[in-house]
C-alpha positions as protocol buffer text, in pm:
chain_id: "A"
residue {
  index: 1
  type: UNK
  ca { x: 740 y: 486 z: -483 }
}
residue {
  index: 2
  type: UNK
  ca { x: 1036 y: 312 z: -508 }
}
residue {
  index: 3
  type: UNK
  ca { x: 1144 y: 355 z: -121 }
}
residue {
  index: 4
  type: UNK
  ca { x: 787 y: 293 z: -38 }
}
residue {
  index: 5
  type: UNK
  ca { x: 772 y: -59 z: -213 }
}
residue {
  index: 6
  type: UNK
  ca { x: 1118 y: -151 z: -90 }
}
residue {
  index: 7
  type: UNK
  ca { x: 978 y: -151 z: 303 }
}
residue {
  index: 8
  type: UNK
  ca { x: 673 y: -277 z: 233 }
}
residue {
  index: 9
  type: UNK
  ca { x: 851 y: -576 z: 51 }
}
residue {
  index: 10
  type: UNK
  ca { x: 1093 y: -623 z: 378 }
}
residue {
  index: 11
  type: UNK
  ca { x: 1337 y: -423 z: 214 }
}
residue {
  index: 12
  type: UNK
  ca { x: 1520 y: -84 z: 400 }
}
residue {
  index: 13
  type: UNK
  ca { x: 1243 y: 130 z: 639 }
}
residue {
  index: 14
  type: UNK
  ca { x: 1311 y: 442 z: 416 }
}
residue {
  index: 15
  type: UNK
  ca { x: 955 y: 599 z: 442 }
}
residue {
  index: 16
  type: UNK
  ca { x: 940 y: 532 z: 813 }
}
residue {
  index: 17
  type: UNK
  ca { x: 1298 y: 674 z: 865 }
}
residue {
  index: 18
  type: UNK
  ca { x: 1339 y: 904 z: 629 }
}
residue {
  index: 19
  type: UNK
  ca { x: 958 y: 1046 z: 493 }
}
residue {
  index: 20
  type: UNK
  ca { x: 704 y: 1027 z: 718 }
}
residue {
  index: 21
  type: UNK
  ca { x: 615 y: 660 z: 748 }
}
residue {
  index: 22
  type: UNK
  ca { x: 193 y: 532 z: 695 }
}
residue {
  index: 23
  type: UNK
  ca { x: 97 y: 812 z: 881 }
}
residue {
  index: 24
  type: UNK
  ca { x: 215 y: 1075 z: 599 }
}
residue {
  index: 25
  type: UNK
  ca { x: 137 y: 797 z: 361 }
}
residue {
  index: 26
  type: UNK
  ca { x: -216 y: 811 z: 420 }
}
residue {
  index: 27
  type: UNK
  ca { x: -242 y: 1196 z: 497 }
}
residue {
  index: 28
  type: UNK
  ca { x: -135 y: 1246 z: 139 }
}
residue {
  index: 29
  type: UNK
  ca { x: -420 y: 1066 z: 33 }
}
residue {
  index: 30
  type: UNK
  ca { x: -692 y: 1279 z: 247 }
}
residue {
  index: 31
  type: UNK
  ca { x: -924 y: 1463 z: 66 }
}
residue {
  index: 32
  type: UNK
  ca { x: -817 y: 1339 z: -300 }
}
residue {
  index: 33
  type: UNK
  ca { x: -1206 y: 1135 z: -359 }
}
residue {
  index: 34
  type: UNK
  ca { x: -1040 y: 877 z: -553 }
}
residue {
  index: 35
  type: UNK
  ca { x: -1315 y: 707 z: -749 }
}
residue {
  index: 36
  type: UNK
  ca { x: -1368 y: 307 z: -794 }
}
residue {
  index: 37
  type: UNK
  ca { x: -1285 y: 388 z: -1162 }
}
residue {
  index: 38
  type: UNK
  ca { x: -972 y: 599 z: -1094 }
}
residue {
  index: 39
  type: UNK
  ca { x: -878 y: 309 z: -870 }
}
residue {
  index: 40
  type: UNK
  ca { x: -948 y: 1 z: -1103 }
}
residue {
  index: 41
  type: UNK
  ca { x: -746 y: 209 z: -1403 }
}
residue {
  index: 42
  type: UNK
  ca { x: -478 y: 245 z: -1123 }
}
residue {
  index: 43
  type: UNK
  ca { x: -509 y: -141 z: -1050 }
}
residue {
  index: 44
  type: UNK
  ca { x: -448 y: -181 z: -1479 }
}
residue {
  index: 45
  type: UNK
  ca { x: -146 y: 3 z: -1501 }
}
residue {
  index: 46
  type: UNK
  ca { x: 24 y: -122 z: -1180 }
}
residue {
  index: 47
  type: UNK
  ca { x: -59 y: -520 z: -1358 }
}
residue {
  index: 48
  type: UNK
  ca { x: 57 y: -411 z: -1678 }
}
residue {
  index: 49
  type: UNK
  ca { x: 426 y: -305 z: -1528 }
}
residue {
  index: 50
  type: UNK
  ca { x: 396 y: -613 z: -1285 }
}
residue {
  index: 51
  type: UNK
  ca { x: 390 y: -836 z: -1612 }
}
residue {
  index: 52
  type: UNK
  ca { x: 640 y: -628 z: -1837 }
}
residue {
  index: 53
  type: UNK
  ca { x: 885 y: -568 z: -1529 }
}
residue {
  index: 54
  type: UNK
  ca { x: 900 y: -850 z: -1291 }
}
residue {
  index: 55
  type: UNK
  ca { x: 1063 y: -1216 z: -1347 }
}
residue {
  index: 56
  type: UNK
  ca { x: 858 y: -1450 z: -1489 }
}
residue {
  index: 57
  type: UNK
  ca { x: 743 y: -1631 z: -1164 }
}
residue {
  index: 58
  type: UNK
  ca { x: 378 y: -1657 z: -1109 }
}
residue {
  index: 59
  type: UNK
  ca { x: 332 y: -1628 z: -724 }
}
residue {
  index: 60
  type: UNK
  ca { x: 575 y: -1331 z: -736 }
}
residue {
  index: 61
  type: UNK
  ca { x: 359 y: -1159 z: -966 }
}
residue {
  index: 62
  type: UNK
  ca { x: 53 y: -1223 z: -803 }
}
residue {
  index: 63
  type: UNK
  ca { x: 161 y: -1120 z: -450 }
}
residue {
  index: 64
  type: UNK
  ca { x: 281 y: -806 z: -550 }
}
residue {
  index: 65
  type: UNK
  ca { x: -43 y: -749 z: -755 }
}
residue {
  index: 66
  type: UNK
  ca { x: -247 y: -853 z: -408 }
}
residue {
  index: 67
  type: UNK
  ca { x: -36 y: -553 z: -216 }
}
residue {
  index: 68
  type: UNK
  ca { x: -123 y: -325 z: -488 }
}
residue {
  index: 69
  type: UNK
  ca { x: -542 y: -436 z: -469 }
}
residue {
  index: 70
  type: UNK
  ca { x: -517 y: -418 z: -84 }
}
residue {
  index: 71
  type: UNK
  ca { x: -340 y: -81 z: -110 }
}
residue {
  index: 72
  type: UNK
  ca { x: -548 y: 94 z: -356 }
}
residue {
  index: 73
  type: UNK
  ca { x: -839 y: -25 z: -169 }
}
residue {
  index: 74
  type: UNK
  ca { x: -755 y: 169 z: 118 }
}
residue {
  index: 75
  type: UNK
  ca { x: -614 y: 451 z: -40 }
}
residue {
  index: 76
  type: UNK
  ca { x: -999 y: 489 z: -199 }
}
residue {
  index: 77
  type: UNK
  ca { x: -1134 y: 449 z: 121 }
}
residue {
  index: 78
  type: UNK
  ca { x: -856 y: 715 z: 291 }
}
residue {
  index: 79
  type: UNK
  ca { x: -910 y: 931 z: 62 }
}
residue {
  index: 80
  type: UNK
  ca { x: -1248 y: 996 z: 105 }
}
residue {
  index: 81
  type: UNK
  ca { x: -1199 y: 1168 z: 437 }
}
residue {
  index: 82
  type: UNK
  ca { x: -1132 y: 1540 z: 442 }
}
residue {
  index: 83
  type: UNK
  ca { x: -787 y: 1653 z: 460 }
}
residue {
  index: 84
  type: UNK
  ca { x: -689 y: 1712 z: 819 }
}
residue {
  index: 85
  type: UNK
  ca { x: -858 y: 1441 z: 968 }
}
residue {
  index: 86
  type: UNK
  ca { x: -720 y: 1242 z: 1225 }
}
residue {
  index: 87
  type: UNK
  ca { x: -639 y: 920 z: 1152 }
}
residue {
  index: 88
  type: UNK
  ca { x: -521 y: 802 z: 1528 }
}
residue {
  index: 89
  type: UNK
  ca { x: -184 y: 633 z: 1495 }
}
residue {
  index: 90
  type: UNK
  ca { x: -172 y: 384 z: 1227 }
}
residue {
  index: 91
  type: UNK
  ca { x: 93 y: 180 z: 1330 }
}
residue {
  index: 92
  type: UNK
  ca { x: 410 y: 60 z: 1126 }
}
residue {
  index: 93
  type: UNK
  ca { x: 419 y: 11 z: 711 }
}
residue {
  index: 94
  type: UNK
  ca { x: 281 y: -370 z: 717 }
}
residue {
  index: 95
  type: UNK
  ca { x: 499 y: -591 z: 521 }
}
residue {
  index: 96
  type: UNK
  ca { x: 401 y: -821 z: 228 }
}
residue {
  index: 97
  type: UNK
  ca { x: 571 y: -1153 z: 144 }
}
residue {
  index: 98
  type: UNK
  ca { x: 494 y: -1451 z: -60 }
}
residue {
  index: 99
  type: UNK
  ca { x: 168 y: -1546 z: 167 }
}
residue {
  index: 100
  type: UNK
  ca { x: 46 y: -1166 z: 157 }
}
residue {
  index: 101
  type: UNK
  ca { x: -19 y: -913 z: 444 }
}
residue {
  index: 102
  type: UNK
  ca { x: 244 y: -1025 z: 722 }
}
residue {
  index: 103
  type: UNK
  ca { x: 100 y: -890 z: 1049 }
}
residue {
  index: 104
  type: UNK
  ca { x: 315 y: -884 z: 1405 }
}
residue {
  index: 105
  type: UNK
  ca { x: 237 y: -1203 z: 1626 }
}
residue {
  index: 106
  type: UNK
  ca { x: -94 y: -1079 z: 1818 }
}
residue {
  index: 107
  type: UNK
  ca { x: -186 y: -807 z: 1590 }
}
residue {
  index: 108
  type: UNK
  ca { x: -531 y: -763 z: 1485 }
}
residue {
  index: 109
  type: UNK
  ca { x: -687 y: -694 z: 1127 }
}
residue {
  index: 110
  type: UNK
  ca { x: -515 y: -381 z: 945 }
}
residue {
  index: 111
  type: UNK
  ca { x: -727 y: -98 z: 879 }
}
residue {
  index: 112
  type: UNK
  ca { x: -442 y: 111 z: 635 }
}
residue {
  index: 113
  type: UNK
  ca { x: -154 y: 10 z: 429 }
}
């Protein structure tokens, strides 16, 4: 988790150089039928450790609690799918900074995180 977080925060590309990247980030998630429940107690716990963890600066705590609603959201969604399906190429982890999802110049809306 903490390699994943690190890239998606602009830190070092581990999980793209070193375990798979989105693509084996969102396989992992096939098949799994995460419910709205599972998700929203997911969602708890993440804001919990956000509050008792982080410094106490209010936009920092909020972005990173954005990143975690945007990625559970599709993590629900992913994991609805059977395992094996083909997810086409998902492109590179999208990075998050202090005014949310940063997306490439010219890239459209992001389907995964």
């Amino acid at each position: 988790m903490a390699v994943w977080l690190a890239e998606v925060f602009s830190g070092p590309a581990g999980l793209t150089a070193e375990l798979g990247g989105r693509q084996a980030l969102l396989r992992a998630r096939l098949g799994l039928g995460i419910t709205d429940e599972q998700r929203l107690r997911r969602m708890e716990l993440m804001t919990a450790a956000v509050e008792k963890e982080l410094p106490d600066d209010a936009l920092l705590r909020r972005r990173v609690v954005e990143y975690f609603d945007w990625g559970t959201r599709i993590a629900r969604d992913v994991s609805a799918s059977a395992p094996g399906t083909d997810l086409g190429e998902p492109g590179p982890i999208p990075r998050w900074g202090w005014n949310g999802l940063a997306r490439p110049a010219g890239a459209g809306p992001s389907r995964h995180p």
